[in-house]
Each structure stands twice: as C-alpha cells, then as structure tokens.
TINUBA-948747 format. One line per 3 residues: number of its first residue (from 1); for each residue x, y, z of N, C-alpha, C, O, CB. Coordinates in nm, 2 decimals. Glycine has a CB too. Layout:
N
NUM	X Y Z X Y Z X Y Z X Y Z X Y Z ~ ...
This chain:
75
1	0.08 -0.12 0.00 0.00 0.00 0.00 0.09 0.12 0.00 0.19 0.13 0.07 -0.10 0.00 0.12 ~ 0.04 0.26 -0.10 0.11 0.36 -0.10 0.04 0.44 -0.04 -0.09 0.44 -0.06 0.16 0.39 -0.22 ~ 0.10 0.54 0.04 -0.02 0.69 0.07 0.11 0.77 0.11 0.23 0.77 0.15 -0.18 0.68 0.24
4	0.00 0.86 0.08 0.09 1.02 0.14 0.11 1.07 0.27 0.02 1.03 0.35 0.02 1.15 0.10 ~ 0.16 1.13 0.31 0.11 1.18 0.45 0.18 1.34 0.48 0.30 1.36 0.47 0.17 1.06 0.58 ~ 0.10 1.45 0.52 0.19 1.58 0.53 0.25 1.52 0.71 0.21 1.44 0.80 0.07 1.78 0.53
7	0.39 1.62 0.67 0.44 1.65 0.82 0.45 1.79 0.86 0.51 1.88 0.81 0.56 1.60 0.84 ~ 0.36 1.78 0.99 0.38 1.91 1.05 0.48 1.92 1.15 0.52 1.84 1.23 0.26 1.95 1.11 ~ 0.52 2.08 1.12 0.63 2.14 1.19 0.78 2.04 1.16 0.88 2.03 1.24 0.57 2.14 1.37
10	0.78 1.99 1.03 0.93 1.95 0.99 1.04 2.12 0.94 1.02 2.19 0.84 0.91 1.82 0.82 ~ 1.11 2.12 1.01 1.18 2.25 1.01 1.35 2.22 0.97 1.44 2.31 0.98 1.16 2.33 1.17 ~ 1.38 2.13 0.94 1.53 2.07 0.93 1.57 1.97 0.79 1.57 1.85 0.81 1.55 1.97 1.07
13	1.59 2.01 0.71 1.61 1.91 0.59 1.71 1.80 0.64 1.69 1.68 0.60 1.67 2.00 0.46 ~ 1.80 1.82 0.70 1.93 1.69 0.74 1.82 1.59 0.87 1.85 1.47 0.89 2.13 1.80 0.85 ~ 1.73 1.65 0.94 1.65 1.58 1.00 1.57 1.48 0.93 1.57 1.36 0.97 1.58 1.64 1.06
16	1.50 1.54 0.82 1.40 1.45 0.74 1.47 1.36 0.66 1.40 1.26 0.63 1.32 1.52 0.65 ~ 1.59 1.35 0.63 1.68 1.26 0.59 1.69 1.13 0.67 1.65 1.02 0.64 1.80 1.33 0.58 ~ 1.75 1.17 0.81 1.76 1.07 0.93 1.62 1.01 0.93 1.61 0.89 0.91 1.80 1.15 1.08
19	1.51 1.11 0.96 1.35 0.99 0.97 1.33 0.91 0.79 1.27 0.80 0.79 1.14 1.13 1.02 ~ 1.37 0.94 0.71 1.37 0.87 0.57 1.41 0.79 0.60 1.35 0.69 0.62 1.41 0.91 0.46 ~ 1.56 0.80 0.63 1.64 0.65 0.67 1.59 0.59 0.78 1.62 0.47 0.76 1.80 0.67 0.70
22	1.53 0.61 0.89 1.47 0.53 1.01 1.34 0.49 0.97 1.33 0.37 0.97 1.46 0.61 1.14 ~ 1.26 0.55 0.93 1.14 0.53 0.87 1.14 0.38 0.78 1.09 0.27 0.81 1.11 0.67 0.79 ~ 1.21 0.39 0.67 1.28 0.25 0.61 1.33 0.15 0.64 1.36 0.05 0.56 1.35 0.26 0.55
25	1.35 0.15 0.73 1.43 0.05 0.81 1.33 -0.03 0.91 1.37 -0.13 0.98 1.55 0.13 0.90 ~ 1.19 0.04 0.89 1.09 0.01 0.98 1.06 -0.17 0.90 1.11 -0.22 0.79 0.96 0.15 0.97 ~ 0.99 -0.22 0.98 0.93 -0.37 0.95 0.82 -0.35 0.84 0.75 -0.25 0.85 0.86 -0.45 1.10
28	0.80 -0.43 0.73 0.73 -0.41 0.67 0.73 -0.31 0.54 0.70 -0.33 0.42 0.66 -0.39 0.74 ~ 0.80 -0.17 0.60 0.82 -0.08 0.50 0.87 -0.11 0.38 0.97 -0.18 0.40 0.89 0.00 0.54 ~ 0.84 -0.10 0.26 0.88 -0.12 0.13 1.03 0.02 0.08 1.15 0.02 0.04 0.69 -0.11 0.04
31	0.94 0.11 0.12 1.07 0.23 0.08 0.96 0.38 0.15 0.84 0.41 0.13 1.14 0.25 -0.16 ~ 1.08 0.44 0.24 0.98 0.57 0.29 1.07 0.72 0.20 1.20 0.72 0.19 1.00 0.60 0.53 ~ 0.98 0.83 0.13 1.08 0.90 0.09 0.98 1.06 0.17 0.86 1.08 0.18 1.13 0.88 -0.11
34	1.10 1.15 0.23 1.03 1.27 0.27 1.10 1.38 0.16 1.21 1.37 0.12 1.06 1.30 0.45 ~ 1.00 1.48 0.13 1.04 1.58 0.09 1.00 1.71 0.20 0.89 1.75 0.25 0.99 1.59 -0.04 ~ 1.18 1.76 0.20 1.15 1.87 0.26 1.04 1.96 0.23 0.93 1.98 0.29 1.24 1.93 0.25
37	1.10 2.01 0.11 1.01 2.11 0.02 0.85 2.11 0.04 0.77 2.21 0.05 1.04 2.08 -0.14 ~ 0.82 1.99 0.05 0.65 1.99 0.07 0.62 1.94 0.19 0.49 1.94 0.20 0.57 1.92 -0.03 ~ 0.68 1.90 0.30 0.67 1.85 0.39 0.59 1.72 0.39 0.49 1.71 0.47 0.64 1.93 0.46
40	0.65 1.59 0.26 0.52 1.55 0.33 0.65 1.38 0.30 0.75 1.37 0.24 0.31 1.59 0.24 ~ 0.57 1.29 0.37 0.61 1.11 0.38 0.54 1.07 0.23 0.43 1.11 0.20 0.50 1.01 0.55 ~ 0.60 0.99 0.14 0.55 0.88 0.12 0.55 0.79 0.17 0.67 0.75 0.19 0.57 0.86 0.05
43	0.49 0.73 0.21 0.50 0.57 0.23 0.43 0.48 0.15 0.31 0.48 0.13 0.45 0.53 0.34 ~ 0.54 0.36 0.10 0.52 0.24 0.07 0.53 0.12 0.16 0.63 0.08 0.22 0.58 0.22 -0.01 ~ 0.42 0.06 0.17 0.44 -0.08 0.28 0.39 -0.18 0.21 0.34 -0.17 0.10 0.36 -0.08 0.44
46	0.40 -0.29 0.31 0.35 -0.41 0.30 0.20 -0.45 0.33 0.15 -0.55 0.30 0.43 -0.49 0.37 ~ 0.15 -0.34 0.39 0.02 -0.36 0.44 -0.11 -0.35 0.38 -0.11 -0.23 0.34 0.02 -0.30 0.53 ~ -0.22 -0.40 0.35 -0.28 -0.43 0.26 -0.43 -0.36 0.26 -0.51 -0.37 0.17 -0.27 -0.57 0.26
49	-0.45 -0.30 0.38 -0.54 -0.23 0.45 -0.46 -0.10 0.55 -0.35 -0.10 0.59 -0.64 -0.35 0.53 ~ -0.59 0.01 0.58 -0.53 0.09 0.67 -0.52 0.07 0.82 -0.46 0.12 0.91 -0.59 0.20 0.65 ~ -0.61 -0.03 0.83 -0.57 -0.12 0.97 -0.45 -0.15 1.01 -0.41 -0.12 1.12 -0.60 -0.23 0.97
52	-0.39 -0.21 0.90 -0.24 -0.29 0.94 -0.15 -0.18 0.92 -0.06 -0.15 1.00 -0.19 -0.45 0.83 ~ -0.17 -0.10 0.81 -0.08 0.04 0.81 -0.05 0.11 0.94 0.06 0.14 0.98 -0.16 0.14 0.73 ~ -0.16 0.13 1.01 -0.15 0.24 1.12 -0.01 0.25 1.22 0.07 0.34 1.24 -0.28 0.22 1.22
55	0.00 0.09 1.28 0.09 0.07 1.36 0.22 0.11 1.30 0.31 0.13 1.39 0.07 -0.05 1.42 ~ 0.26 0.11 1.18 0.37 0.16 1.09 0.35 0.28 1.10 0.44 0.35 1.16 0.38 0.13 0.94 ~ 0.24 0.33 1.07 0.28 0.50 1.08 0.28 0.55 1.21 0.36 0.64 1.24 0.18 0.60 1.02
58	0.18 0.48 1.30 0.25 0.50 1.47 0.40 0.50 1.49 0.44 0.60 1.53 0.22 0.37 1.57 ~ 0.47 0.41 1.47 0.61 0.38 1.48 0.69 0.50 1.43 0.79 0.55 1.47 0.64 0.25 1.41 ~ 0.60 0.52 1.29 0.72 0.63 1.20 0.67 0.77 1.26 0.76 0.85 1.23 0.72 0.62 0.98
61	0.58 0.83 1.31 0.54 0.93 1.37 0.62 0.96 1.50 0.65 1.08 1.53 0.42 0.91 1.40 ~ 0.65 0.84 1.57 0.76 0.81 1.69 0.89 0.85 1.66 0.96 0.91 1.75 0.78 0.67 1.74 ~ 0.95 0.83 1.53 1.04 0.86 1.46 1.10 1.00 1.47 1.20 1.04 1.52 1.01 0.82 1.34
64	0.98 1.10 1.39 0.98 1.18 1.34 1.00 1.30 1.45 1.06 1.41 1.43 0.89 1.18 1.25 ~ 0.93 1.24 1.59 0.92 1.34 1.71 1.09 1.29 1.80 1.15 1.36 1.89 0.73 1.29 1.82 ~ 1.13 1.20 1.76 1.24 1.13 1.84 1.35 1.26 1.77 1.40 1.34 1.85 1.27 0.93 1.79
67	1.37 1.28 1.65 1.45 1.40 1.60 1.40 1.54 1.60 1.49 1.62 1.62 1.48 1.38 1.48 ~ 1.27 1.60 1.57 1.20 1.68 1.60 1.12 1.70 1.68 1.02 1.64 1.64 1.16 1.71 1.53 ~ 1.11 1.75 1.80 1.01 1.73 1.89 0.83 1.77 1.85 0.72 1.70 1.85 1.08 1.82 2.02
70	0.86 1.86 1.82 0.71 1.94 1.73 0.69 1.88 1.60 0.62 1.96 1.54 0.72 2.11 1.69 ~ 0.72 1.77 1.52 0.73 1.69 1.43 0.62 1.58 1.44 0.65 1.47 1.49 0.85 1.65 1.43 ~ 0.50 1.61 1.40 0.45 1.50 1.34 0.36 1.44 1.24 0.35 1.52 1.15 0.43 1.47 1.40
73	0.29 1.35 1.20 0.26 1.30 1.10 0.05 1.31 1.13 -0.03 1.27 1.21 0.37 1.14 1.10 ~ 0.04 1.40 1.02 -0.08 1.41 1.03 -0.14 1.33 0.96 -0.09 1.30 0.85 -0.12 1.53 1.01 ~ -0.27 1.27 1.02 -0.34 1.11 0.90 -0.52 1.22 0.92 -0.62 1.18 0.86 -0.34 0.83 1.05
C-alpha cells in the first residue's frame, strides 16, 4: 500500500533525511521517501489495508518526534 502523509512542523532538511532513513528500516516498510520542500512522507508498505498500516505510521510518527520534537505526522 502507497499513501501520502503531510508533516507538521518539519523544520530541518538533514532531519528528514535521518526519519527517511529510520522510517525505512521500519518492519514491513517497502521504501519511505520525505520531501522537505513539501513536507510530506511517502509511504510504501507491505500492508494491505489501513488497519495494518497504522501501527507503521505509529512507529514512523515516533520517529519523526524522536528528532523533531514538534514533528509529526498528520493522518
């Protein structure tokens, strides 16, 4: 499954890099890419519904606040 997601309050391009690379590394994840410029996640996963998705974007939301504190992933 592919979707979009904006991030609020990403203020650091060398940050969104680090959650890209952590984000990917997640279980399941197929490939995560962030653009600064628009602030927002792609995500590709393995998950086949938004059910099984969520707990991935839980995880990668954890991510994003772990380097940015005011950083997170609006659904």
């Amino acid at each position: 499954m592919r979707k979009s997601f904006k991030l609020e309050n990403l203020g650091c391009a060398n940050c969104a890099a680090k959650m890209e690379h952590d984000i990917s590394q997640l279980p399941g994840v197929n490939k995560a890419t962030i653009s600064f410029m628009t602030s927002k996640l792609m995500l590709d996963a393995d998950a086949a519904t938004p059910a099984e998705l969520e707990p991935i974007v839980e995880a990668a939301d954890a991510i994003c606040t772990s380097y940015e504190k005011d950083c997170h992933i609006l659904r």
